[in-house]
PDB file of N, H, CA, C and O in Angstrom:
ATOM      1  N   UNK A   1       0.811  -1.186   0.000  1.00  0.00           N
ATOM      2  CA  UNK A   1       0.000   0.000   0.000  1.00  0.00           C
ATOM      3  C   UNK A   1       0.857   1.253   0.000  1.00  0.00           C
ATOM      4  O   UNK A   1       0.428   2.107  -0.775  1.00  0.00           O
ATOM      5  N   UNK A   2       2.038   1.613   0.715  1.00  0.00           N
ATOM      6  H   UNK A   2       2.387   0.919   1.345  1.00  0.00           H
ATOM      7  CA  UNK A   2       2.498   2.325   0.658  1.00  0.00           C
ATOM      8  C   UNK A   2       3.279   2.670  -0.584  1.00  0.00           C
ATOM      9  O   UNK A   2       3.636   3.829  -0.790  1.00  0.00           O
ATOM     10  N   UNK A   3       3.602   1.499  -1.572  1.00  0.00           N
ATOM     11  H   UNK A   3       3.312   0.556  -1.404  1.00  0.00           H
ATOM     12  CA  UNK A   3       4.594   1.279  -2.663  1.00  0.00           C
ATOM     13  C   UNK A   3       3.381   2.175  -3.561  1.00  0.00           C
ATOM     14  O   UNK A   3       3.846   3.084  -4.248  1.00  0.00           O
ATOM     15  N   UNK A   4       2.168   2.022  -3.596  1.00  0.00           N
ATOM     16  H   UNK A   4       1.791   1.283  -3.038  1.00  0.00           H
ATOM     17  CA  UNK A   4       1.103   2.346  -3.991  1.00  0.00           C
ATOM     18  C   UNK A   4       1.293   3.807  -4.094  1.00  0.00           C
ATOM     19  O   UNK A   4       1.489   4.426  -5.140  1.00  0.00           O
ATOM     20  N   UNK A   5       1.197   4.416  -2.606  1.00  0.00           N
ATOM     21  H   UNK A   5       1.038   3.913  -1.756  1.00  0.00           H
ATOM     22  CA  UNK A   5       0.992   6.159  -2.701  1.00  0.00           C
ATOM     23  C   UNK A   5       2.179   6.399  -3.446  1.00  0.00           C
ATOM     24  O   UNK A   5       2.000   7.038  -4.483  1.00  0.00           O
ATOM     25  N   UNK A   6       3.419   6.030  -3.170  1.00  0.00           N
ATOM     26  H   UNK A   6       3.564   5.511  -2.328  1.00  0.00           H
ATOM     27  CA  UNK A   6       4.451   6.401  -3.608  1.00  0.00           C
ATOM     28  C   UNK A   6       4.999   6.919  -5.322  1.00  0.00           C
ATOM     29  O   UNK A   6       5.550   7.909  -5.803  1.00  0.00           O
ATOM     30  N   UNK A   7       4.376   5.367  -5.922  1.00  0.00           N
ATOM     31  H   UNK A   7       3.929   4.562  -5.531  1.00  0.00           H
ATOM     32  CA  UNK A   7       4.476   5.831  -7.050  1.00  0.00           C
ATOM     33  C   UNK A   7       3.451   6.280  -7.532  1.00  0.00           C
ATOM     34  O   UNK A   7       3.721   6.432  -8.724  1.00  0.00           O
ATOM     35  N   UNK A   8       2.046   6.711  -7.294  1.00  0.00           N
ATOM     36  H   UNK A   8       1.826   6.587  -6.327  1.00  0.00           H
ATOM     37  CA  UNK A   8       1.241   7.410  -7.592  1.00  0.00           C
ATOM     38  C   UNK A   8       1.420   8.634  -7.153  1.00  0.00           C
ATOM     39  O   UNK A   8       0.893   9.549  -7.786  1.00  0.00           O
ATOM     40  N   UNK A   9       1.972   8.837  -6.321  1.00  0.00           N
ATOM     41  H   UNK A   9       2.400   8.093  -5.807  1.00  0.00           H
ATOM     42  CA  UNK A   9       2.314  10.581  -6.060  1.00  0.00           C
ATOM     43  C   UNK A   9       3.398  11.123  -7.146  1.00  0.00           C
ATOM     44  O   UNK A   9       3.378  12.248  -7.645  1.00  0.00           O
ATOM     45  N   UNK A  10       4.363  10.083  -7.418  1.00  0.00           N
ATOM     46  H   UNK A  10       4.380   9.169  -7.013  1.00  0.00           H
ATOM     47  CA  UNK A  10       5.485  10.508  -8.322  1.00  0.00           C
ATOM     48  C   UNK A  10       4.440  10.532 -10.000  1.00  0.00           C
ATOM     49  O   UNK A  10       4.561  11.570 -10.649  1.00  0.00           O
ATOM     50  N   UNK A  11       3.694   9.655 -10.473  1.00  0.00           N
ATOM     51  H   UNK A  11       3.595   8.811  -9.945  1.00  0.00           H
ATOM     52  CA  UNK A  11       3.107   9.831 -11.822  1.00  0.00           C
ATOM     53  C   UNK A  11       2.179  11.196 -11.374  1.00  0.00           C
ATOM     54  O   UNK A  11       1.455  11.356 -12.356  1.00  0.00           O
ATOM     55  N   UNK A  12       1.927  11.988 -10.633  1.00  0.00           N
ATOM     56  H   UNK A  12       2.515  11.857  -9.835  1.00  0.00           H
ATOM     57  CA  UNK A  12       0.707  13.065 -10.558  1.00  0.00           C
ATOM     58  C   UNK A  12       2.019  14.173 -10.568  1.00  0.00           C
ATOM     59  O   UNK A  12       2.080  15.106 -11.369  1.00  0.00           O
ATOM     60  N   UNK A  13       3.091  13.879  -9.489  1.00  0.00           N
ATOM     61  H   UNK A  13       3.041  13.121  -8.838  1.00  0.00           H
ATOM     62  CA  UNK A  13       3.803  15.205 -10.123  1.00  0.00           C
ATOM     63  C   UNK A  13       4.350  15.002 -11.285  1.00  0.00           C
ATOM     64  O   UNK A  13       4.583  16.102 -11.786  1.00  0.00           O
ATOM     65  N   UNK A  14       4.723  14.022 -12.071  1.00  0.00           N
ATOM     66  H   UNK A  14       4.534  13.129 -11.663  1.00  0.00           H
ATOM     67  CA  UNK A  14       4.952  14.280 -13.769  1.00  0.00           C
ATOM     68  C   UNK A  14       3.987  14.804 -14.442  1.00  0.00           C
ATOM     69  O   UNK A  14       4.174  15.780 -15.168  1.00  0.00           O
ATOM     70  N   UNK A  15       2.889  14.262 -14.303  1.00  0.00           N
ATOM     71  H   UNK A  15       2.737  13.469 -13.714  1.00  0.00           H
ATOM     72  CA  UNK A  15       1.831  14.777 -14.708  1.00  0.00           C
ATOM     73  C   UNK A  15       1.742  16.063 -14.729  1.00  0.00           C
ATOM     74  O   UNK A  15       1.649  16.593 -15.836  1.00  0.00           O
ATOM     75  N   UNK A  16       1.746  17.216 -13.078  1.00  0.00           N
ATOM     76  H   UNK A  16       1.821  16.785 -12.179  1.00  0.00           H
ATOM     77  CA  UNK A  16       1.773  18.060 -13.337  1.00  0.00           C
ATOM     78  C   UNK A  16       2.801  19.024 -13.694  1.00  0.00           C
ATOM     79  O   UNK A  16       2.552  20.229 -13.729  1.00  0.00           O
ATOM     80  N   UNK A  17       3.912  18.555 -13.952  1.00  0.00           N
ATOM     81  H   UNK A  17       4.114  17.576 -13.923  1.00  0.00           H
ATOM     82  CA  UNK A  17       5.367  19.082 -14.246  1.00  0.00           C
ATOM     83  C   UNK A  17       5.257  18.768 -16.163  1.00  0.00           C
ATOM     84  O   UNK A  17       6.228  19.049 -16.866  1.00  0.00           O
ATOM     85  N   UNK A  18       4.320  18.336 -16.609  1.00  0.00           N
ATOM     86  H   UNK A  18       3.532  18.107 -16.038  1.00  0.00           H
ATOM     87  CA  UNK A  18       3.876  18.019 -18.237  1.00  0.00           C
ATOM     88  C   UNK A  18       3.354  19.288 -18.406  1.00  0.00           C
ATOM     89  O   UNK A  18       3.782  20.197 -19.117  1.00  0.00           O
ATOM     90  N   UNK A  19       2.079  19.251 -17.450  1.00  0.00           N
ATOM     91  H   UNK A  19       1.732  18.513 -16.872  1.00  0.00           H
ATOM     92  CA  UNK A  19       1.110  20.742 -17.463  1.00  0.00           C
ATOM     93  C   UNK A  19       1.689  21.988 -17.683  1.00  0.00           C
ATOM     94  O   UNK A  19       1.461  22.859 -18.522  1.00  0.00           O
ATOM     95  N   UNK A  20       2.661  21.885 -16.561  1.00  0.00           N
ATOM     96  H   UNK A  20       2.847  21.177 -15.879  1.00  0.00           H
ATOM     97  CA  UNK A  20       3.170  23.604 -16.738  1.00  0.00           C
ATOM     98  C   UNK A  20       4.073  23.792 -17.742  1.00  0.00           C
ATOM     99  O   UNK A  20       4.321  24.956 -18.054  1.00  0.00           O
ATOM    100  N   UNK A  21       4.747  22.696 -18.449  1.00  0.00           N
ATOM    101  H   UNK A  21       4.547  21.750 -18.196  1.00  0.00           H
ATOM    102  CA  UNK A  21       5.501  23.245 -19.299  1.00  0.00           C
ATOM    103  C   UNK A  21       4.584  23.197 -21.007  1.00  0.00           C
ATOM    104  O   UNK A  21       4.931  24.000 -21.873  1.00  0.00           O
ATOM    105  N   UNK A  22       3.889  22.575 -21.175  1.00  0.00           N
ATOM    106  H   UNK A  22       3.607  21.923 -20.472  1.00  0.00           H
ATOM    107  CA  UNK A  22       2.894  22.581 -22.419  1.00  0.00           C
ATOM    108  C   UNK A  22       2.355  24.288 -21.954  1.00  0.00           C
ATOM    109  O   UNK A  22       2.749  25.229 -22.642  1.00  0.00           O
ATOM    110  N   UNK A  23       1.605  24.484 -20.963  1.00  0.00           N
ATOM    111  H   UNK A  23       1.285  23.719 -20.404  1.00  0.00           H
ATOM    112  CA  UNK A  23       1.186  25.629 -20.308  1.00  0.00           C
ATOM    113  C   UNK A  23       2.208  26.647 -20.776  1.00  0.00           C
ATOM    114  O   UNK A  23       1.695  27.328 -21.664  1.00  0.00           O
ATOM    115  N   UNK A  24       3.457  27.015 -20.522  1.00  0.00           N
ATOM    116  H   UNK A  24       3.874  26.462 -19.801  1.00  0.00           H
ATOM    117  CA  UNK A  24       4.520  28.202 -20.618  1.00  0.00           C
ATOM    118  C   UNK A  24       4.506  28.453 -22.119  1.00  0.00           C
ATOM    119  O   UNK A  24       4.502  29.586 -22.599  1.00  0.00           O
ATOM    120  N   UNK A  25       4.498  27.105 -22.974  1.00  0.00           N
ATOM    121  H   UNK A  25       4.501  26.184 -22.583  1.00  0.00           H
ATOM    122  CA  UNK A  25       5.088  26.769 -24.296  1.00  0.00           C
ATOM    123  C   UNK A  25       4.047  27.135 -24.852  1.00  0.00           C
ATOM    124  O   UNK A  25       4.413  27.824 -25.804  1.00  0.00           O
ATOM    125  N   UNK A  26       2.561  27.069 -24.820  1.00  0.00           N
ATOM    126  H   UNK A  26       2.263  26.510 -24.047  1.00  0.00           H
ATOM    127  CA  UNK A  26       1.571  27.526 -25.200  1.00  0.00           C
ATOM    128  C   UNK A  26       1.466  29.167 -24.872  1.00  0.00           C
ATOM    129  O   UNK A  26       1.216  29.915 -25.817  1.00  0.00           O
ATOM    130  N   UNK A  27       1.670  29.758 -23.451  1.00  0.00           N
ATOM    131  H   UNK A  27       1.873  29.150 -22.683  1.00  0.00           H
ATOM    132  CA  UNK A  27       2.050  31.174 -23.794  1.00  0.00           C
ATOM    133  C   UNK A  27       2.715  31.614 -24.192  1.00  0.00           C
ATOM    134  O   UNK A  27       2.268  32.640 -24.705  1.00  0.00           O
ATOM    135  N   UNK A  28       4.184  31.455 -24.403  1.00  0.00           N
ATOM    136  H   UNK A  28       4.547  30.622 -23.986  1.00  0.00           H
ATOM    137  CA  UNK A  28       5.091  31.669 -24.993  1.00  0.00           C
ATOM    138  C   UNK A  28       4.671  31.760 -26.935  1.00  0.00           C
ATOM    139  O   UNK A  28       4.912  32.634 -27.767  1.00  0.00           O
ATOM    140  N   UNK A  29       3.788  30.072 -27.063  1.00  0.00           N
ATOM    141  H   UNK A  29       3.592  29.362 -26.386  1.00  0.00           H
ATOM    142  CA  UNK A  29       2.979  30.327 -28.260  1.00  0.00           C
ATOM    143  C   UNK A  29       2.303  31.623 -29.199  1.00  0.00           C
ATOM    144  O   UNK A  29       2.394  32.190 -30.288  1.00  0.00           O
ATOM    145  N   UNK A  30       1.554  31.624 -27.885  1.00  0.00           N
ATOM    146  H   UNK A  30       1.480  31.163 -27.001  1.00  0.00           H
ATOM    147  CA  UNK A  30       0.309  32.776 -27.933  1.00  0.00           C
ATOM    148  C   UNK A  30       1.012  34.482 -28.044  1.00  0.00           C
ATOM    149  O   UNK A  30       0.446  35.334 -28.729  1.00  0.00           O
ATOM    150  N   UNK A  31       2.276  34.778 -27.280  1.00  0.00           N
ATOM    151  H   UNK A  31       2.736  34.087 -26.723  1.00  0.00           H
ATOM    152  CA  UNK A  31       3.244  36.065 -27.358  1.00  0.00           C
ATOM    153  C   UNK A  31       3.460  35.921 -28.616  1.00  0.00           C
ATOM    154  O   UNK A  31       2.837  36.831 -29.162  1.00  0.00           O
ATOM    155  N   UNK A  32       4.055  35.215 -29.491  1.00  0.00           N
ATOM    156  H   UNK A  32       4.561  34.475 -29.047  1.00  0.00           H
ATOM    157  CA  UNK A  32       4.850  35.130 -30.956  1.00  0.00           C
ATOM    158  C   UNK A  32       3.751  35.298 -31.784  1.00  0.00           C
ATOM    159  O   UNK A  32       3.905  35.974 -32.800  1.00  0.00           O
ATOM    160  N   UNK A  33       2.718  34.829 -31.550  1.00  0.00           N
ATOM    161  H   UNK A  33       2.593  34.280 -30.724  1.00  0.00           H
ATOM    162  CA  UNK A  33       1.598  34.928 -32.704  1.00  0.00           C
ATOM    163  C   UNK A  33       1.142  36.497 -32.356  1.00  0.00           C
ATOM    164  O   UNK A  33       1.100  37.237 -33.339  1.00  0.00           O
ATOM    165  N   UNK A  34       0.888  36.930 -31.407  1.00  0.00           N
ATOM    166  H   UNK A  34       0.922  36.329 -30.608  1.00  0.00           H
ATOM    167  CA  UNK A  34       0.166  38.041 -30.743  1.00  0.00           C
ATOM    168  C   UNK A  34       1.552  39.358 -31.753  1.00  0.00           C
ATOM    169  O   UNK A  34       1.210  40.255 -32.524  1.00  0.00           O
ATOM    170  N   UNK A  35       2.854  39.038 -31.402  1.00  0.00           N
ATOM    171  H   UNK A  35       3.132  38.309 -30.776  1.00  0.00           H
ATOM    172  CA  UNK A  35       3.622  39.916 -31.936  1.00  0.00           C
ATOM    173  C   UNK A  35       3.471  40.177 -33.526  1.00  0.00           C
ATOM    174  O   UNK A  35       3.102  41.188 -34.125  1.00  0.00           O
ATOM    175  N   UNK A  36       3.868  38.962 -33.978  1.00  0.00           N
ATOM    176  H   UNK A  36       4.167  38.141 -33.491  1.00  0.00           H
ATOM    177  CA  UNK A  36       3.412  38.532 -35.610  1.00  0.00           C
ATOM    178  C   UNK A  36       2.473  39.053 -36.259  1.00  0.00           C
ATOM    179  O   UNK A  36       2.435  38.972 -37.486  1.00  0.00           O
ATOM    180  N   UNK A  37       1.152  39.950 -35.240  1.00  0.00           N
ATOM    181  H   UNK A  37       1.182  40.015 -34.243  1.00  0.00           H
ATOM    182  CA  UNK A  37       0.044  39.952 -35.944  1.00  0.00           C
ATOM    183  C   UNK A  37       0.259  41.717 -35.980  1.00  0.00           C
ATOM    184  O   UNK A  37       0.010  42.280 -37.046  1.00  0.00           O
ATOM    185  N   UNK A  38       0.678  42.467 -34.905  1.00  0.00           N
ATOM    186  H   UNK A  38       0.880  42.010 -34.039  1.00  0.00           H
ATOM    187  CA  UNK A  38       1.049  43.595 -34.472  1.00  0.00           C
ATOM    188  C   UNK A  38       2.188  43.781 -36.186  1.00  0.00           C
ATOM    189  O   UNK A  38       1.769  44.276 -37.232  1.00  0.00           O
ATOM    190  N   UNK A  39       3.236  43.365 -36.018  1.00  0.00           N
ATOM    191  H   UNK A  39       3.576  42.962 -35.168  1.00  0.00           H
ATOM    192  CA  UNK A  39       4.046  43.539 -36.948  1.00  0.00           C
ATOM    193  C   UNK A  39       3.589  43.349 -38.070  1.00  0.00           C
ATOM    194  O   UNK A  39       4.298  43.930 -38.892  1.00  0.00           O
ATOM    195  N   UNK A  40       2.470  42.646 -38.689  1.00  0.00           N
ATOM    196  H   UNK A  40       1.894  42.174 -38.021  1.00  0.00           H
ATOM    197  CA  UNK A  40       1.937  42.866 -40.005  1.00  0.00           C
ATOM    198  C   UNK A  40       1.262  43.997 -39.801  1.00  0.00           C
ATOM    199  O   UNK A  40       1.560  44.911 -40.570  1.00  0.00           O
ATOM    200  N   UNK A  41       0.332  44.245 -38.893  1.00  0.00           N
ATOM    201  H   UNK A  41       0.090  43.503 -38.269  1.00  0.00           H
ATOM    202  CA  UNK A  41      -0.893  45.608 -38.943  1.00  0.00           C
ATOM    203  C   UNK A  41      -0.018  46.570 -39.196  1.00  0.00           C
ATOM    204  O   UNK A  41      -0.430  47.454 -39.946  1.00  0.00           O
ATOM    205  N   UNK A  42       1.404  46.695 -38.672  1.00  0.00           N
ATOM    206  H   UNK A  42       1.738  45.976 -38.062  1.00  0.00           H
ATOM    207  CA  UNK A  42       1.906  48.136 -38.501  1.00  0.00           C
ATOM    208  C   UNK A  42       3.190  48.289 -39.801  1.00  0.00           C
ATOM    209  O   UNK A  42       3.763  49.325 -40.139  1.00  0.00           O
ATOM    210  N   UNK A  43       3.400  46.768 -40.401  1.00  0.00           N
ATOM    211  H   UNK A  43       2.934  45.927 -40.127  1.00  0.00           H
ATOM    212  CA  UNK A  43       3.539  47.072 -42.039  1.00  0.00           C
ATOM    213  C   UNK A  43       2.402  47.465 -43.333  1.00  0.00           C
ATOM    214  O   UNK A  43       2.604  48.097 -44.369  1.00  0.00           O
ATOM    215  N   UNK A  44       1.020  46.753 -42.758  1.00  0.00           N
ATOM    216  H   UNK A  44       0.856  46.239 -41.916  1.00  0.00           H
ATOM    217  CA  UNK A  44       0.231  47.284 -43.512  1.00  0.00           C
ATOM    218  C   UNK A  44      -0.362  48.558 -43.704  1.00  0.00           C
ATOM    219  O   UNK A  44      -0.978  48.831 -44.735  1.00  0.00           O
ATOM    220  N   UNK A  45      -0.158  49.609 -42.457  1.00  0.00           N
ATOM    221  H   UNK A  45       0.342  49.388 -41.620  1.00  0.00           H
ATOM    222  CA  UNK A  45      -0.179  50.592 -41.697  1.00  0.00           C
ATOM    223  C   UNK A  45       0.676  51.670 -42.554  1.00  0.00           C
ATOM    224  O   UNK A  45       0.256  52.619 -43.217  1.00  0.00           O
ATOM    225  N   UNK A  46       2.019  51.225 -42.333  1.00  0.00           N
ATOM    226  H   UNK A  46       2.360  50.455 -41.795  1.00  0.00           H
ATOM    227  CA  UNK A  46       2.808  52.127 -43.101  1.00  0.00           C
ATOM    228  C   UNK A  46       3.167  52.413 -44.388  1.00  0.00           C
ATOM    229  O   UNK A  46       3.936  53.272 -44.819  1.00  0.00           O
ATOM    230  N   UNK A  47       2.373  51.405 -45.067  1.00  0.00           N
ATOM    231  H   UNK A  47       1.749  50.707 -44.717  1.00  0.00           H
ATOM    232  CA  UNK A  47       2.254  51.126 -46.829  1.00  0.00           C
ATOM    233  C   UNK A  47       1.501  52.039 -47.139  1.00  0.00           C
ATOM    234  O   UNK A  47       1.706  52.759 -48.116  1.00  0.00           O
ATOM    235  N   UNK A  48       0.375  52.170 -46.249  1.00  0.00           N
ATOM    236  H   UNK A  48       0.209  51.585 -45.455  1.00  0.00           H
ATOM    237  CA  UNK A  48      -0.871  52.886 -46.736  1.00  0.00           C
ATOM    238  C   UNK A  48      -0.602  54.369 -45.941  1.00  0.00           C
ATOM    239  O   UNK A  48      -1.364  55.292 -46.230  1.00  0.00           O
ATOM    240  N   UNK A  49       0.194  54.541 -45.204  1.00  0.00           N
ATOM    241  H   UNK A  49       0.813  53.791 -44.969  1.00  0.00           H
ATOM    242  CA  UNK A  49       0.728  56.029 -44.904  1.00  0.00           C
ATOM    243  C   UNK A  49       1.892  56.603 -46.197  1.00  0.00           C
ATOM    244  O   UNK A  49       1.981  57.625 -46.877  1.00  0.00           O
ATOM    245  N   UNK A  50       2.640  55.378 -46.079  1.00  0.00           N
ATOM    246  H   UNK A  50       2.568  54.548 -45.527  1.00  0.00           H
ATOM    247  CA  UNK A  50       3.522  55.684 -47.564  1.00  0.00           C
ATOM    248  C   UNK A  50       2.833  55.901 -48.830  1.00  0.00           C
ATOM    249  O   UNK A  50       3.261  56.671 -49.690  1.00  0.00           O
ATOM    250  N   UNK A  51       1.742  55.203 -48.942  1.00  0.00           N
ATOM    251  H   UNK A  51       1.394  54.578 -48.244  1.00  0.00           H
ATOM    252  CA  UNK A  51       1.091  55.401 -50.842  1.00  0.00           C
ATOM    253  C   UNK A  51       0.158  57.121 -49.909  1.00  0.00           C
ATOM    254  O   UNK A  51      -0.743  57.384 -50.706  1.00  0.00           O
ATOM    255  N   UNK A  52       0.113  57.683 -49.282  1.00  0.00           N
ATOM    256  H   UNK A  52       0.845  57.470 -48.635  1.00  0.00           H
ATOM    257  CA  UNK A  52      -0.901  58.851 -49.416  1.00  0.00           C
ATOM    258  C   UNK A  52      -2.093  58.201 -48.747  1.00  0.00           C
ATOM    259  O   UNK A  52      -2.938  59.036 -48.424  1.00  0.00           O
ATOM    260  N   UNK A  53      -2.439  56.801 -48.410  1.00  0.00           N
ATOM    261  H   UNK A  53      -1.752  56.124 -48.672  1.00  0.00           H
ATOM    262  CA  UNK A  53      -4.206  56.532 -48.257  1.00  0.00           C
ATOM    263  C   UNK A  53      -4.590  56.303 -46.977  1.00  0.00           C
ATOM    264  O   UNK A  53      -3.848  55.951 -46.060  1.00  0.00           O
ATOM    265  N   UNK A  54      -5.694  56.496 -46.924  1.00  0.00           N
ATOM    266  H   UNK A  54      -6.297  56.782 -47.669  1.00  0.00           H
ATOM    267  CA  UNK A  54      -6.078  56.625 -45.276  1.00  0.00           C
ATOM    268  C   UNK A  54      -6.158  54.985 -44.849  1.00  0.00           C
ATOM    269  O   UNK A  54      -6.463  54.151 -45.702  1.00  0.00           O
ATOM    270  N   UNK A  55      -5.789  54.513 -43.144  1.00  0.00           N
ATOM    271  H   UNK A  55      -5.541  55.190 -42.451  1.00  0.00           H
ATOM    272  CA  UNK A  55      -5.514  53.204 -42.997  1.00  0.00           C
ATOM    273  C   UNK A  55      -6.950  53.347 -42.185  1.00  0.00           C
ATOM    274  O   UNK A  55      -7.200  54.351 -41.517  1.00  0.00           O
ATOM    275  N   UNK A  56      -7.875  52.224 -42.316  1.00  0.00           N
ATOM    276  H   UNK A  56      -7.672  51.409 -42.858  1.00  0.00           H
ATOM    277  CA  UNK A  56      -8.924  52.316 -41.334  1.00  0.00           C
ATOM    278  C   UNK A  56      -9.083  50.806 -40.715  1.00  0.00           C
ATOM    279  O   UNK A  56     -10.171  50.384 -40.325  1.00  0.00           O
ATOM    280  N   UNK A  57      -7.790  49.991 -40.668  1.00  0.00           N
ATOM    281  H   UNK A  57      -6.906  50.334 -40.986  1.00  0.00           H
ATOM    282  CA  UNK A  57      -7.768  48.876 -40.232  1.00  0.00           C
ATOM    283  C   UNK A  57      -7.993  48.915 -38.793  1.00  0.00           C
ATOM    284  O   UNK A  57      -7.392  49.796 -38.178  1.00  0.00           O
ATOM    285  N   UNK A  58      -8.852  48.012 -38.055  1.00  0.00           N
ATOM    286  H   UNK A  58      -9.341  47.297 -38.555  1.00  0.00           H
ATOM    287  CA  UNK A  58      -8.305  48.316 -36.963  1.00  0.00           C
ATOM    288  C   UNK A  58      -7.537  47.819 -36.850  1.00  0.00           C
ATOM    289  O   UNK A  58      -7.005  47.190 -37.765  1.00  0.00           O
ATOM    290  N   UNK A  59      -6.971  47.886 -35.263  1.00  0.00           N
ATOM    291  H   UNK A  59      -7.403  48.397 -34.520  1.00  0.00           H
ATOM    292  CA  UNK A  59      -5.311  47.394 -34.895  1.00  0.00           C
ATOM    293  C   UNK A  59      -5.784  45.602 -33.841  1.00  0.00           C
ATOM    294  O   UNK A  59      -6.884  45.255 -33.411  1.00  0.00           O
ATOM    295  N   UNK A  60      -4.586  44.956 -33.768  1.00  0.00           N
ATOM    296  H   UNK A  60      -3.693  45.238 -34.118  1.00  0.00           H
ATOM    297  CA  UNK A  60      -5.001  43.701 -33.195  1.00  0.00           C
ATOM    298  C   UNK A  60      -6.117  43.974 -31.866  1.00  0.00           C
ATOM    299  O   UNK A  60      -7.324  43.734 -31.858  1.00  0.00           O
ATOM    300  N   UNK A  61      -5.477  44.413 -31.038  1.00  0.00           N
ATOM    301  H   UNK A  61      -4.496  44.608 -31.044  1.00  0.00           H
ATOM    302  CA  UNK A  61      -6.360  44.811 -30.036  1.00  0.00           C
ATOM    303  C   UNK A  61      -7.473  44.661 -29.955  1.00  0.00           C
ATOM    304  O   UNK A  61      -8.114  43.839 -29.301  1.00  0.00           O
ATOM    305  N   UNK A  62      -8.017  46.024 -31.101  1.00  0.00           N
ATOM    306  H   UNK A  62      -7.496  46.692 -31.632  1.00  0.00           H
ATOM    307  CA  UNK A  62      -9.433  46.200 -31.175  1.00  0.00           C
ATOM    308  C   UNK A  62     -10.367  45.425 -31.840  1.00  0.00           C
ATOM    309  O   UNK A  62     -11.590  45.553 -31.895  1.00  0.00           O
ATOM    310  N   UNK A  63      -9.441  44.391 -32.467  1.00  0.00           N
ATOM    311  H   UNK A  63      -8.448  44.287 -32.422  1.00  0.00           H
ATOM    312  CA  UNK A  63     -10.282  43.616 -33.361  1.00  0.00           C
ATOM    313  C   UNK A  63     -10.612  42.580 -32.573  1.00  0.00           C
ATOM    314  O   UNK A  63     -11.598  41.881 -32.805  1.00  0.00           O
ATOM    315  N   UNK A  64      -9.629  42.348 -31.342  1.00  0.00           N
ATOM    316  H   UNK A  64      -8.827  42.916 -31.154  1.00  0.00           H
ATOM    317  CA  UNK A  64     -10.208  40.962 -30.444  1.00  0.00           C
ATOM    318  C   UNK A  64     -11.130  41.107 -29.255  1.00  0.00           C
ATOM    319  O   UNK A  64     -11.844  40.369 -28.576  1.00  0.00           O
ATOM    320  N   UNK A  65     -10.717  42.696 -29.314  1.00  0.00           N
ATOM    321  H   UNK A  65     -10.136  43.295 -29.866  1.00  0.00           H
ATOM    322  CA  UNK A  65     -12.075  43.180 -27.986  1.00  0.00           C
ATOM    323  C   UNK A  65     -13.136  43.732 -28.238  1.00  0.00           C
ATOM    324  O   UNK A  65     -13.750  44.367 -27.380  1.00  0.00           O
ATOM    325  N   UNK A  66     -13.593  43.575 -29.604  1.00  0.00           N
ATOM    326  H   UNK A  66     -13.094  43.060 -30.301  1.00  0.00           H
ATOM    327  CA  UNK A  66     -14.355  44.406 -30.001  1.00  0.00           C
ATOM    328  C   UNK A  66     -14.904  45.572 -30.208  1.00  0.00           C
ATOM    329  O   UNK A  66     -16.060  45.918 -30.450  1.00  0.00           O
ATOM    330  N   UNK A  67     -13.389  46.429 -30.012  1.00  0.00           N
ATOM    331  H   UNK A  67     -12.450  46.148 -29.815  1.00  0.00           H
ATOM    332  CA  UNK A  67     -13.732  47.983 -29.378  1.00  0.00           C
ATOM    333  C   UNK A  67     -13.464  48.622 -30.859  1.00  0.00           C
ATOM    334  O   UNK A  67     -13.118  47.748 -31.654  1.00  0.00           O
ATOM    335  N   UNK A  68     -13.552  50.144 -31.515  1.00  0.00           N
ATOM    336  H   UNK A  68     -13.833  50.853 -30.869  1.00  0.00           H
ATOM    337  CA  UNK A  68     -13.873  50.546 -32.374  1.00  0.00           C
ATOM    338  C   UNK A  68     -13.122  51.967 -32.185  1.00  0.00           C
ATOM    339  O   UNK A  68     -13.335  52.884 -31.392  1.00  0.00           O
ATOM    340  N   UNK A  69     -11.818  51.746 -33.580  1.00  0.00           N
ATOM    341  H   UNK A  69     -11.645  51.001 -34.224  1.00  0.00           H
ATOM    342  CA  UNK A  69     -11.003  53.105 -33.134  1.00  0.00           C
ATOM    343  C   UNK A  69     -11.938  54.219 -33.167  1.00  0.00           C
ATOM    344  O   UNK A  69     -13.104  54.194 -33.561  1.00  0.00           O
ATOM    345  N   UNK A  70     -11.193  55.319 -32.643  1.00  0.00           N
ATOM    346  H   UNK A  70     -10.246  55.339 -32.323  1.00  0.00           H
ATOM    347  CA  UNK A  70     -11.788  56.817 -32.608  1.00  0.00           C
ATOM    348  C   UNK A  70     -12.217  57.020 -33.692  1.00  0.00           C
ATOM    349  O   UNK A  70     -11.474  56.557 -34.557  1.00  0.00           O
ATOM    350  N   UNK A  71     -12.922  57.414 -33.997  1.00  0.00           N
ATOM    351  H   UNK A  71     -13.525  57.791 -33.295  1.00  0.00           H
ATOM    352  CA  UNK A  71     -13.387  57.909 -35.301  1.00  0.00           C
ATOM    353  C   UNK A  71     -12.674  59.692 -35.497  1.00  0.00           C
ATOM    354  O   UNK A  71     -12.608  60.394 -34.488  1.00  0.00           O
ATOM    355  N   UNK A  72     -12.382  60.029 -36.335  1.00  0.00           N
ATOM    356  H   UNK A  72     -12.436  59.458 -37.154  1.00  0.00           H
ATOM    357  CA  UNK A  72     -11.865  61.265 -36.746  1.00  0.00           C
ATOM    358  C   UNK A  72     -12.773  62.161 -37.339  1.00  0.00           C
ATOM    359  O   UNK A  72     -12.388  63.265 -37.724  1.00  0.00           O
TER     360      UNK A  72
END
């Protein structure tokens, strides 16, 4: 019985020592994509400041919170 808790306590902390690192690697994920998306808006941004045309994209942000730039 005791051989029991033992190695069942050791498979639950692998278990949760799996979690947190899928967990970090998935935010870590989520930062690179989040940057990636910033760095296209603000090349597409400056194309359309460079040709003369007005940009009315919104920016990542607002597009995931649903909020709605200032209007001018």
């Amino acid at each position: 019985m005791i051989l029991y808790g033992l190695v069942k306590e050791q498979i639950e902390a692998r278990q949760r020592a799996r979690i947190k690192r899928h967990e970090e690697r998935g935010l870590h994920r989520g930062r690179e994509l989040e940057r990636q998306e910033w760095l296209e808006w603000m090349e597409r941004r400056q194309q359309a400041e460079d040709a003369g045309e007005s940009f009315t994209e919104p920016n990542p942000a607002e597009k995931h919170n649903g909020t709605q730039p200032p209007q001018e």
